[in-house]
C-alpha positions as CSV (number, residue, x, y, z in Angstrom):
1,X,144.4,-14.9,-8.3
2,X,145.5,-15.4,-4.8
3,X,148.1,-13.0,-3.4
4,X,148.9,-16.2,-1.3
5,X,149.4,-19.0,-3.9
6,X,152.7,-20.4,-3.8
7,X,155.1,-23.1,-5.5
8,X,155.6,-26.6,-4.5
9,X,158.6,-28.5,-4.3
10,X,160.1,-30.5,-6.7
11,X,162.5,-33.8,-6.6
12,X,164.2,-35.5,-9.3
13,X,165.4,-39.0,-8.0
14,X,167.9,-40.9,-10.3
15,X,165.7,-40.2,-13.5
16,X,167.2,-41.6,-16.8
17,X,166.0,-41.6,-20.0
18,X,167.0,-43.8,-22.6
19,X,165.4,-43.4,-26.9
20,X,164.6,-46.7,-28.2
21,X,162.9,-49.6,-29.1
22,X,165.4,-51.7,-26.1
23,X,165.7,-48.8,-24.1
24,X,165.2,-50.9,-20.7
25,X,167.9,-53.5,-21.9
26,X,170.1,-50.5,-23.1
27,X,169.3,-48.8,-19.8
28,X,170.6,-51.7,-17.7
29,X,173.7,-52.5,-20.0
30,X,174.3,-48.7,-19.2
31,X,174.2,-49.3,-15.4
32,X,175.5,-53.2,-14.9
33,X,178.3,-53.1,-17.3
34,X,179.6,-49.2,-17.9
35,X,178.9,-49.3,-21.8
36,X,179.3,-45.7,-23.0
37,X,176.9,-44.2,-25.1
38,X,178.8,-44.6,-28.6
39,X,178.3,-48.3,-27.2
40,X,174.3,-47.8,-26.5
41,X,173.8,-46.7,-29.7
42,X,175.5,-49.2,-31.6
43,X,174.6,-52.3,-30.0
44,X,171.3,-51.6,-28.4
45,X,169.9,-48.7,-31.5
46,X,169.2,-46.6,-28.1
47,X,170.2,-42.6,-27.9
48,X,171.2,-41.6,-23.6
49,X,168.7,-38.4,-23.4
50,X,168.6,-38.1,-19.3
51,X,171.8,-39.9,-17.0
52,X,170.9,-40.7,-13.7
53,X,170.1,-36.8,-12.9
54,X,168.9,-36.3,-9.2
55,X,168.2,-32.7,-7.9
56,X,165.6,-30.9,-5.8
57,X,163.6,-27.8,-6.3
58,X,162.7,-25.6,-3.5
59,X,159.2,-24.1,-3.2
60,X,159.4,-20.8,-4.9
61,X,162.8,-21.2,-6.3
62,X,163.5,-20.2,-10.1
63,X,165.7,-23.2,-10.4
64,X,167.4,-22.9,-14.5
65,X,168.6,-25.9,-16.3
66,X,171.0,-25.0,-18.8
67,X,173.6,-26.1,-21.0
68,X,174.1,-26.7,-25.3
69,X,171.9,-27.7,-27.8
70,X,171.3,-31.4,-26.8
71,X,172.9,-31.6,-23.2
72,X,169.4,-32.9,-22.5
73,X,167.8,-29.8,-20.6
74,X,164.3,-29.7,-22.8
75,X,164.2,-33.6,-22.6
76,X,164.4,-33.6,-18.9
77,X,162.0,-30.3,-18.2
78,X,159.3,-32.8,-19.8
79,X,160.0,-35.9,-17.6
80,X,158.2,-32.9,-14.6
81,X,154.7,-33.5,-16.4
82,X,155.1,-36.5,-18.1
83,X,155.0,-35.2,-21.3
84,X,158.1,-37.7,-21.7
85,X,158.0,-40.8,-19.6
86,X,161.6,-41.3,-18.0
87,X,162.3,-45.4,-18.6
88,X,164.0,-45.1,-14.8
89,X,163.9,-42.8,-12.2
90,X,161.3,-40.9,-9.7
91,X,159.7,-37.6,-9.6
92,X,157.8,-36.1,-7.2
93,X,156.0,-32.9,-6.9
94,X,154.9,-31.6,-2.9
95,X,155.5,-35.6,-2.3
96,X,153.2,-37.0,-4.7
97,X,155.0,-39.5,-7.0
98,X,153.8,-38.4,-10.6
99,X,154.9,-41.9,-12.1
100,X,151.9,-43.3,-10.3
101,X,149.2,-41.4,-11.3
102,X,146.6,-42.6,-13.7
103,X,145.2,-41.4,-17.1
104,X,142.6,-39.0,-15.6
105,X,144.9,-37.7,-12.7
106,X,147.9,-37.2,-14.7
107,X,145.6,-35.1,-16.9
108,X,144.2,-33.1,-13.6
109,X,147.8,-32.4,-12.2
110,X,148.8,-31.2,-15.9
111,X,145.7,-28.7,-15.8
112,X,145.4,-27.6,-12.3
113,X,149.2,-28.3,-10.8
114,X,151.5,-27.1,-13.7
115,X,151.9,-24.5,-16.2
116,X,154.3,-24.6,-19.0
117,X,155.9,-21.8,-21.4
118,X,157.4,-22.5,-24.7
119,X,160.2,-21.2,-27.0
120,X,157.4,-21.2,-29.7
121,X,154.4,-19.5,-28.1
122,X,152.1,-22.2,-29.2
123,X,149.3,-19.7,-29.3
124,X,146.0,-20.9,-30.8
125,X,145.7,-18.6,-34.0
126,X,141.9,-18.4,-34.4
127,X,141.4,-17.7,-31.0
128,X,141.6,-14.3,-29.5
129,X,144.2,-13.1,-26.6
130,X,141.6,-13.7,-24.2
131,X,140.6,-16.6,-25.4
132,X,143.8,-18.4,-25.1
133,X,144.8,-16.8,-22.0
134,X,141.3,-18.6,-20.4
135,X,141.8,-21.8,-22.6
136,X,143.3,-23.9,-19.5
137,X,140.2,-22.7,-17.1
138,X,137.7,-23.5,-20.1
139,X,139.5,-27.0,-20.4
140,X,139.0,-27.1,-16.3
141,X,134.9,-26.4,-17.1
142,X,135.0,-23.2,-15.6
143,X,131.8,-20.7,-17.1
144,X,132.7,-18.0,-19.2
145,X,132.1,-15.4,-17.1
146,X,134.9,-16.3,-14.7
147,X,137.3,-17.3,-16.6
148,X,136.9,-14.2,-18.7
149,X,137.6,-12.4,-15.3
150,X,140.5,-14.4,-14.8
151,X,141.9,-14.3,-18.1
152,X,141.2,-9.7,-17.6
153,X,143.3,-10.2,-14.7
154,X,146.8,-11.8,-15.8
155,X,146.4,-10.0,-19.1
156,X,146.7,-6.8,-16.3
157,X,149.3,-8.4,-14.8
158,X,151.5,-8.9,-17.9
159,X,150.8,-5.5,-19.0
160,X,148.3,-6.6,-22.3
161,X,145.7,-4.5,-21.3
162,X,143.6,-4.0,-24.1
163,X,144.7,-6.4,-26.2
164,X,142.5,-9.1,-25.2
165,X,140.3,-9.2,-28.8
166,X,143.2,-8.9,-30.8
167,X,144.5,-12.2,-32.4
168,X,148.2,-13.6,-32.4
169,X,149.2,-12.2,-36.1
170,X,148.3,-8.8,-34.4
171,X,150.8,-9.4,-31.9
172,X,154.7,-8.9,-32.0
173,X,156.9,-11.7,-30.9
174,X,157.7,-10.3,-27.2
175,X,153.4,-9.5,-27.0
176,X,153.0,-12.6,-27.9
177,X,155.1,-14.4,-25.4
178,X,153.3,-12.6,-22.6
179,X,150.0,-14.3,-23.4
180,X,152.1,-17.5,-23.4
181,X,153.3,-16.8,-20.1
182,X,149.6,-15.6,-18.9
183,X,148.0,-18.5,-20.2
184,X,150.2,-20.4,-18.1
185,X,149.6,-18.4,-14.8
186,X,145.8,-18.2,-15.6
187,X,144.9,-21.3,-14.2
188,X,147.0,-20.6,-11.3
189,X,149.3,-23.3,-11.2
190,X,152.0,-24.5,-8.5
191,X,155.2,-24.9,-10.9
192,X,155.7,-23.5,-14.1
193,X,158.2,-24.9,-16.3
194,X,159.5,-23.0,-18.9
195,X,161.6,-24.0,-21.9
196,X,163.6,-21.4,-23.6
197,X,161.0,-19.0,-23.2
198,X,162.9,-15.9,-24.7
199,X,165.3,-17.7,-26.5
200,X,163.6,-16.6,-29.9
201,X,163.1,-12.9,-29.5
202,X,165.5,-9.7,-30.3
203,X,167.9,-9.3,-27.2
204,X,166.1,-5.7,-25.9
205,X,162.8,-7.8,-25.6
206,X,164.8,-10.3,-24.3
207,X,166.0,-8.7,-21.5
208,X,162.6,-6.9,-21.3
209,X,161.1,-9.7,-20.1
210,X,163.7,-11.5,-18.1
211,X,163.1,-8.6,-16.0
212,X,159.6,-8.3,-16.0
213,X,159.6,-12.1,-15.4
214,X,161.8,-11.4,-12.4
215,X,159.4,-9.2,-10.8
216,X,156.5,-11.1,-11.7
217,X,158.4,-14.4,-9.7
218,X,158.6,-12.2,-6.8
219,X,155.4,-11.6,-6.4
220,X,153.5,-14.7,-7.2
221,X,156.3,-16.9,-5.7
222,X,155.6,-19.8,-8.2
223,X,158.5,-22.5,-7.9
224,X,159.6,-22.7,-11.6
225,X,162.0,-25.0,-13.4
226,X,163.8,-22.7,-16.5
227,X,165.2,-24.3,-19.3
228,X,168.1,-22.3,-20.8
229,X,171.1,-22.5,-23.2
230,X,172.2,-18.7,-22.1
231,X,174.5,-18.7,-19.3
232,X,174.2,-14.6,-18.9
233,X,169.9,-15.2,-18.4
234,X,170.0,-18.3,-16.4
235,X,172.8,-15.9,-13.8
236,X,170.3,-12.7,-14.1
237,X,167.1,-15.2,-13.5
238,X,167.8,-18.2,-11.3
239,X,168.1,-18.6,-7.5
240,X,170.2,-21.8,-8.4
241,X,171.2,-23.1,-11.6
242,X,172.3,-26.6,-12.8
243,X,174.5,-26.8,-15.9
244,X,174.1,-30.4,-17.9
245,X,176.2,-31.8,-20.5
246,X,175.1,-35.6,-22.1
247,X,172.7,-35.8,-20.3
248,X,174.2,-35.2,-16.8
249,X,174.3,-32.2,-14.4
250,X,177.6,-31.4,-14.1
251,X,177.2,-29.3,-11.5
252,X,174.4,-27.3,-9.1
253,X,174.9,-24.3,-7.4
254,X,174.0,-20.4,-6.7
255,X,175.3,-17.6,-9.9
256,X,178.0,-16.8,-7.8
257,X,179.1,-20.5,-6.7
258,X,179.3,-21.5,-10.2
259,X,181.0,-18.7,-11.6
260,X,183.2,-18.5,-8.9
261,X,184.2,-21.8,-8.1
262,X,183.4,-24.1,-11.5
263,X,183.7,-27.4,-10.5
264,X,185.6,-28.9,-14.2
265,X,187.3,-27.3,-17.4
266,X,183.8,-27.6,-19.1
267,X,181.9,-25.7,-16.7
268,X,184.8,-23.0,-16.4
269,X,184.9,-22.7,-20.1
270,X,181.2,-21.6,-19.7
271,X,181.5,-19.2,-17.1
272,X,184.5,-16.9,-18.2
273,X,182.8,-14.8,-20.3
274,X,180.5,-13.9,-17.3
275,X,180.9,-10.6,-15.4
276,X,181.7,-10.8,-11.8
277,X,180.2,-7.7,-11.0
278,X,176.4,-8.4,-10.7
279,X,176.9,-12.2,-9.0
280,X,179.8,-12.2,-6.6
281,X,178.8,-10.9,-2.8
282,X,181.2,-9.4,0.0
283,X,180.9,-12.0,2.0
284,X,183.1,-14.0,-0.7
285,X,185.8,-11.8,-1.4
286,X,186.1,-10.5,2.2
287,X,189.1,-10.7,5.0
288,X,189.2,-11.6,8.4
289,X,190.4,-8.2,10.3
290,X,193.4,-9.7,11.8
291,X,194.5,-10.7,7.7
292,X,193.8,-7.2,6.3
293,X,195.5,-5.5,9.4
294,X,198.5,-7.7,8.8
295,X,198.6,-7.2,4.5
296,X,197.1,-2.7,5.0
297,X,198.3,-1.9,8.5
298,X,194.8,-1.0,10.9
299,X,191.9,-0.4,9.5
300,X,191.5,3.6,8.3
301,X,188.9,6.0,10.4
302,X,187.6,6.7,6.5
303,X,186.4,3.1,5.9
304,X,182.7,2.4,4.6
305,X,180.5,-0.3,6.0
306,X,178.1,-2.5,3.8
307,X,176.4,-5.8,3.8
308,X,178.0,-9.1,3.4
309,X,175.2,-9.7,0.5
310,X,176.1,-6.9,-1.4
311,X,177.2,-7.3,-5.0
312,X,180.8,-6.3,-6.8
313,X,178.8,-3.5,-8.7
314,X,178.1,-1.8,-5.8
315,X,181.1,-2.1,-3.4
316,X,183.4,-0.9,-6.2
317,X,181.3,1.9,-7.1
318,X,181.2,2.9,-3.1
319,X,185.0,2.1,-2.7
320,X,186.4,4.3,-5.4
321,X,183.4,7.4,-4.7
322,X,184.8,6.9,-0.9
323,X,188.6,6.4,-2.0
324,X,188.6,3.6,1.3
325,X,188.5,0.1,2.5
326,X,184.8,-1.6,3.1
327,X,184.1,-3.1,6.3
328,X,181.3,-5.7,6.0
329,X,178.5,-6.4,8.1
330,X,175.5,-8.2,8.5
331,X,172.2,-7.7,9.2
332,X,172.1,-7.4,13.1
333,X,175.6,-5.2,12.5
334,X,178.0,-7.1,13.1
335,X,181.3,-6.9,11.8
336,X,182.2,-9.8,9.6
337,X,185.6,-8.1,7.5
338,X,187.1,-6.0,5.7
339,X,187.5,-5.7,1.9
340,X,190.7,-3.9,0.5
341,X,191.0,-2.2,-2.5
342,X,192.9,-4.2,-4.4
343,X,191.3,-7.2,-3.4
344,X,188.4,-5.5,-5.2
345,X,190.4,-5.1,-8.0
346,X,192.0,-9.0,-8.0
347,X,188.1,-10.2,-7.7
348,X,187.5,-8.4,-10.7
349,X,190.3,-9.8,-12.8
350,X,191.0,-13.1,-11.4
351,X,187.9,-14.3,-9.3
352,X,188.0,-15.3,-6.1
353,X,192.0,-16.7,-5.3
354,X,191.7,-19.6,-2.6
């Protein structure tokens, strides 16, 4: 596998997607006349999975999609490969416009362009570890030889060496998960989507992986779309993460812009169980110099400097070791302000107080 592969892009444009046999007529009874979706379902027999969501990915970004069972996450990771065909809507992938391909291309951008991970494995059981690992690069009509090569490296790579001629039943559930995930990356795909990948294994595995899956995003720099319902996994994994409800996105934005700054009662309701510590930055809870000289008097000789990207965690642990304010600074050095003590302690317990 190339050290250099990278993700592509992603955009969802308006996408809707509407269950039923008059989903078009329900569709544009949803979007000409404002009928809710008690309304769809009883006049038109049609269920509102997707509504009107529109959202980029960046190359290389984990981007999670999260929310409760039947906010419409799973439904609209599937719309990306057209597993599900959205009845409105674009999507495009580095700029191609997947709604136009043909039978035979669809099928070559499902097995060259995208890799997928699932909740369930989906592991072939009569088929060794190495076997399903190299199953997308035998469907691509690669020889055995190489694909067996390939297959020997992501099984290194997700830390199954020597398990390659040992069957699924032999596995445990977290084992078996990592040959999901390496089957996906065998074929060495631009985006990975992954639905509830670690949603069914014991919470130590769990977090096992979330970490190992972390690291593993670092260095192949796949753009990936993660589907979660757990708010604490989509805040340790995701760059950005959009939270959907009904079938909308409710709102889009960094860990640390959603927990801080929740944009309705829904999306705050999610968030308050959340630590601060290991999402909100300095550069958010900071003062200008002039405010903290004019609420602490001047600044004290004592004070410790850190960077504005800096989490909670660690300016807390370093304020109450040094017993002193923080000054904050970026990366060329300069000073950018000055976190007190106690605003420490109000970020902590409150959040951040506009």
């Amino acid at each position: 596998m190339s050290s250099e592969s990278s993700g592509r892009d992603i955009q969802i444009k308006n996408v809707w997607k509407v269950f039923g046999n008059t989903s078009k007529e329900a569709l544009d009874a949803i979007q000409n006349q404002k009928i809710s979706k008690t309304d769809a379902l009883e006049k038109y027999n049609s269920v509102i999975g997707v509504s009107d969501v529109s959202f980029d990915v960046k190359s290389g970004e984990i981007f999670c999609v999260m929310g409760l069972s039947g906010s419409g996450k799973s439904t609209l990771v599937r719309h990306i490969n057209r597993l599900l065909e959205p009845t409105s809507g674009q999507i495009l992938v580095d700029g191609q416009d997947i709604m136009q391909l043909n039978k035979k291309d669809l099928q070559e951008f499902r097995n060259k362009k995208i890799g997928m991970v699932f909740q369930n494995f989906a592991l072939m059981p009569h088929r060794s570890v190495i076997d399903n690992i190299a199953m997308p690069l035998e469907i691509r009509g690669i020889n055995k030889n190489q694909r067996y090569e390939q297959a020997n490296k992501i099984l290194n790579i997700v830390e199954l060496q020597g398990w390659g001629n040992k069957y699924a039943h032999e596995l445990s559930g977290g084992m078996q998960q990592r040959v999901g995930l390496a089957r996906a990356l065998a074929a060495d795909p631009e985006v990975l989507l992954m639905d509830e990948p670690f949603s069914a294994l014991d919470p130590l595995i769990r977090r096992q992986l979330q970490i190992e899956f972390i690291n593993l995003s670092k260095q192949m720099k796949k753009t990936t779309v993660f589907i979660t319902h757990d708010l604490d996994e989509a805040v340790k994994v995701g760059h950005r993460i959009a939270i959907m409800r009904d079938g909308m996105v409710i709102q889009i934005g960094t860990p640390e812009e959603i927990v801080m700054n929740p944009s309705d009662g829904y999306v705050a309701d999610f968030v308050k169980g959340i630590s601060r510590l290991k999402v909100v930055e300095a550069k958010t809870i900071m003062k200008p110099k002039e405010l903290f000289e004019k609420e602490n008097g001047p600044i004290p000789e004592n004070s410790i400097e850190m960077k504005e990207n800096d989490l909670l965690t660690k300016l807390i642990e370093k304020s109450v070791k040094n017993n002193a304010p923080i000054i904050i600074k970026n990366n060329h050095g300069k000073m950018l302000g000055v976190i007190s003590q106690k605003d420490l302690l109000r970020s902590v317990v409150e959040g951040h107080d506009e």
